[in-house]
TIRO-2110 file (N, C-alpha, C; in Angstrom, 1 decimal):
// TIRO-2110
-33.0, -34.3, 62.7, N, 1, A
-33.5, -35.6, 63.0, CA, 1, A
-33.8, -35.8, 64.5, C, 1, A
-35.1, -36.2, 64.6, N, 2, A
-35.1, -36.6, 65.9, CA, 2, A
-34.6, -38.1, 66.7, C, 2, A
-34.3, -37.9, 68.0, N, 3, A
-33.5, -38.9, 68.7, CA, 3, A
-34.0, -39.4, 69.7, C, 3, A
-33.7, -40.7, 69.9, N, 4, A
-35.2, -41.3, 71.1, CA, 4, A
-33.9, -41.5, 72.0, C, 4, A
-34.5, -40.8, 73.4, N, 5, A
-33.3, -40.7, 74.4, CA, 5, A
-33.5, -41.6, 76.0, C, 5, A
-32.9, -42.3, 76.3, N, 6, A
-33.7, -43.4, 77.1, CA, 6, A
-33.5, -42.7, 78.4, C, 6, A
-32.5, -41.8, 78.7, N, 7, A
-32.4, -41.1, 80.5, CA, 7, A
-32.2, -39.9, 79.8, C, 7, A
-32.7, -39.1, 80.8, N, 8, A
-33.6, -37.1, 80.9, CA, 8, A
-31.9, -37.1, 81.9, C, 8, A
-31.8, -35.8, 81.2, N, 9, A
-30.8, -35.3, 82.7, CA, 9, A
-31.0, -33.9, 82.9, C, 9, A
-30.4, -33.3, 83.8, N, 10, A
-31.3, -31.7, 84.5, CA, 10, A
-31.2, -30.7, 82.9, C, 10, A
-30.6, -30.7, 82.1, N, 11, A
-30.2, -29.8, 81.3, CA, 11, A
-32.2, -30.0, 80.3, C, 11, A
-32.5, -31.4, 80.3, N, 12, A
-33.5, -31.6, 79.6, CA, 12, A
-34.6, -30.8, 80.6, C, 12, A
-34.5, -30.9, 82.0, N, 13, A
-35.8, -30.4, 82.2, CA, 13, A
-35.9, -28.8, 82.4, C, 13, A
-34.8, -28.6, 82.5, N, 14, A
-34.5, -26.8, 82.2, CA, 14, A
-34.6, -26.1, 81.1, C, 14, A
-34.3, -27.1, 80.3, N, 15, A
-35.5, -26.8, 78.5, CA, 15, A
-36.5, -26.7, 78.3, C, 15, A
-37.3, -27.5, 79.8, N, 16, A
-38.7, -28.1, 79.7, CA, 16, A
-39.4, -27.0, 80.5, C, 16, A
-38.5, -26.7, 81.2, N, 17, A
-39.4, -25.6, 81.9, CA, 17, A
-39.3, -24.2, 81.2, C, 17, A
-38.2, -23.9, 80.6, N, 18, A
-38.2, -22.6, 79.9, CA, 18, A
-39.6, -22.9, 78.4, C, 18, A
-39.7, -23.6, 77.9, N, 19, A
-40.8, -23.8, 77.4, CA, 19, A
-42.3, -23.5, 77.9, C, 19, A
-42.1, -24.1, 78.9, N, 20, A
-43.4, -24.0, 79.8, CA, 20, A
-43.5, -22.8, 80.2, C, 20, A
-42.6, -22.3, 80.3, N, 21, A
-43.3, -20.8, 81.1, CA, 21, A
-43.4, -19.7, 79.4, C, 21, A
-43.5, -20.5, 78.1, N, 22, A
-43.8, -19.4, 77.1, CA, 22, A
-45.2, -19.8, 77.1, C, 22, A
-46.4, -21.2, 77.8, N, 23, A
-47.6, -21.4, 77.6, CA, 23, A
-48.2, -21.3, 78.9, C, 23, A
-47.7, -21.6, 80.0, N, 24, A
-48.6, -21.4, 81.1, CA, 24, A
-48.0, -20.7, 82.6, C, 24, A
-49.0, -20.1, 83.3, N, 25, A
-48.9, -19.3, 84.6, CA, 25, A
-47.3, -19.8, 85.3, C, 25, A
-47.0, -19.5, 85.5, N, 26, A
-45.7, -19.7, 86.8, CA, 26, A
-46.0, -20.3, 87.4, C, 26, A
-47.1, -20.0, 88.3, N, 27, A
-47.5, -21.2, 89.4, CA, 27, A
-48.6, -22.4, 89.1, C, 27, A
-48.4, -22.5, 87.9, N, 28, A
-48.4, -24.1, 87.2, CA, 28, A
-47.1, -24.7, 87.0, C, 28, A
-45.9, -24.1, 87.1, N, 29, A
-45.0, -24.6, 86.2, CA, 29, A
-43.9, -25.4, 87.5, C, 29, A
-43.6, -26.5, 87.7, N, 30, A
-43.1, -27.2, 88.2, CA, 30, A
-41.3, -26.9, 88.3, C, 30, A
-40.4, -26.2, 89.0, N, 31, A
-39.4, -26.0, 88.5, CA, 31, A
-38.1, -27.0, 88.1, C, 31, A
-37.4, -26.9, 86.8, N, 32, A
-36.7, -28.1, 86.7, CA, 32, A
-36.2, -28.6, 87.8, C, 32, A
-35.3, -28.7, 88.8, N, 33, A
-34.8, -29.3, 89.6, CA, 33, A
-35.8, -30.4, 90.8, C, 33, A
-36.9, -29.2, 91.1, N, 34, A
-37.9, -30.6, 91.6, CA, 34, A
-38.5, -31.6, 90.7, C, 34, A
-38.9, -31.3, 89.2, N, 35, A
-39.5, -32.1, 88.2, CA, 35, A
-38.1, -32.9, 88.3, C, 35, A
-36.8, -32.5, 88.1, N, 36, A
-35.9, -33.9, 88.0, CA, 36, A
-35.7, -34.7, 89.3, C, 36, A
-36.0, -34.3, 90.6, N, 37, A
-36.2, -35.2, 91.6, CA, 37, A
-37.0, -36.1, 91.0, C, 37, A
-38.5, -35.4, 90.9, N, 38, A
-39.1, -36.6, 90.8, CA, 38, A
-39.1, -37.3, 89.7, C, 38, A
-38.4, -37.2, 88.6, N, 39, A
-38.0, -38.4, 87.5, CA, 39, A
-37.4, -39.4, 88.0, C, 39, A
-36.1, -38.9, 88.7, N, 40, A
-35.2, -39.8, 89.6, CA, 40, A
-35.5, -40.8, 90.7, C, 40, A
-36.4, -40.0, 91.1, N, 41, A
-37.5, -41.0, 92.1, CA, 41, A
-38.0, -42.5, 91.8, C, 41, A
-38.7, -41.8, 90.0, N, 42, A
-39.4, -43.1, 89.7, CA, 42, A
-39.4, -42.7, 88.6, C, 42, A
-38.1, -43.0, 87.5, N, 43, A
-38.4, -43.0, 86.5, CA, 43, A
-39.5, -43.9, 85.5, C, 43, A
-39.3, -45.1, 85.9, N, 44, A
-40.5, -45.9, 85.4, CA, 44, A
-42.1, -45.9, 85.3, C, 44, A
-42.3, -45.5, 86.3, N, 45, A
-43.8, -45.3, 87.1, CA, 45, A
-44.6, -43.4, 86.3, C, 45, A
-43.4, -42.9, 86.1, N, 46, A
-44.2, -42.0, 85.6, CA, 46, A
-43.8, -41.0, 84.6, C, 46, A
-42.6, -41.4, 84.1, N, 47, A
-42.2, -40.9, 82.5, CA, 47, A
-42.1, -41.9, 81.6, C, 47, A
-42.0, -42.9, 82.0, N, 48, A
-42.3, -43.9, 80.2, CA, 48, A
-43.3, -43.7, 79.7, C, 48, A
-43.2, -44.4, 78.7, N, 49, A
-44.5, -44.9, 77.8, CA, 49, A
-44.5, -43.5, 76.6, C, 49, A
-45.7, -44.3, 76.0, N, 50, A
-45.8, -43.1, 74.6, CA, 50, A
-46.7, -42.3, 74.7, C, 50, A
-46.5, -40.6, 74.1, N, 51, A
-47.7, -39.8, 74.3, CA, 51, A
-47.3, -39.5, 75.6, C, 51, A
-49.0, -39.1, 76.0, N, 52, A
-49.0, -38.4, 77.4, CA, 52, A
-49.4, -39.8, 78.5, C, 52, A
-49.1, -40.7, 78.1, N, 53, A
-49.5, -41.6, 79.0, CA, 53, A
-49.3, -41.6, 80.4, C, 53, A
-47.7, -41.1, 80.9, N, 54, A
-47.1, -40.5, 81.8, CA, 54, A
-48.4, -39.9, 82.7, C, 54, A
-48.7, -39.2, 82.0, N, 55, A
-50.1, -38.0, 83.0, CA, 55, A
-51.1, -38.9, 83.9, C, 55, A
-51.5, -40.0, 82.8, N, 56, A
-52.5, -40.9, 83.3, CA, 56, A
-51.9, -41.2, 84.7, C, 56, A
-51.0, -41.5, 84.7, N, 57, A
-50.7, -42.5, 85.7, CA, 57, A
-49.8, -41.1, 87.0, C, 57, A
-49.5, -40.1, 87.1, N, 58, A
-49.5, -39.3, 88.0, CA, 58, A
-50.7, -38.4, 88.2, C, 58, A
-51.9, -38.8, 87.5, N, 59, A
-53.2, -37.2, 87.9, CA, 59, A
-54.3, -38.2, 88.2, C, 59, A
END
């Protein structure tokens, strides 16, 4: 079942990146600990919302 989880913590983005590096280059891949700075930074501004909306609003 999936579960709607309202705060990311490092364990989530070290999932996130081992994922990522089975689809794209290394030096695309953001490594978890700076991707969780910058959630921490601003989680609002650019990981809410639904989909990839997130993107819109950092690219």
């Amino acid at each position: 079942m999936t579960e709607i989880v309202e705060e990311l913590t490092i364990d989530d983005f070290v999932e996130m990146e081992k994922i990522d590096h089975q689809y794209f280059p290394d030096e695309n891949i953001a490594p978890a600990k700076e991707a969780y700075k910058w959630y921490l930074k601003d989680k609002n501004a650019t990981w809410k919302g639904s989909g990839n909306s997130y993107v819109n609003k950092i690219c």
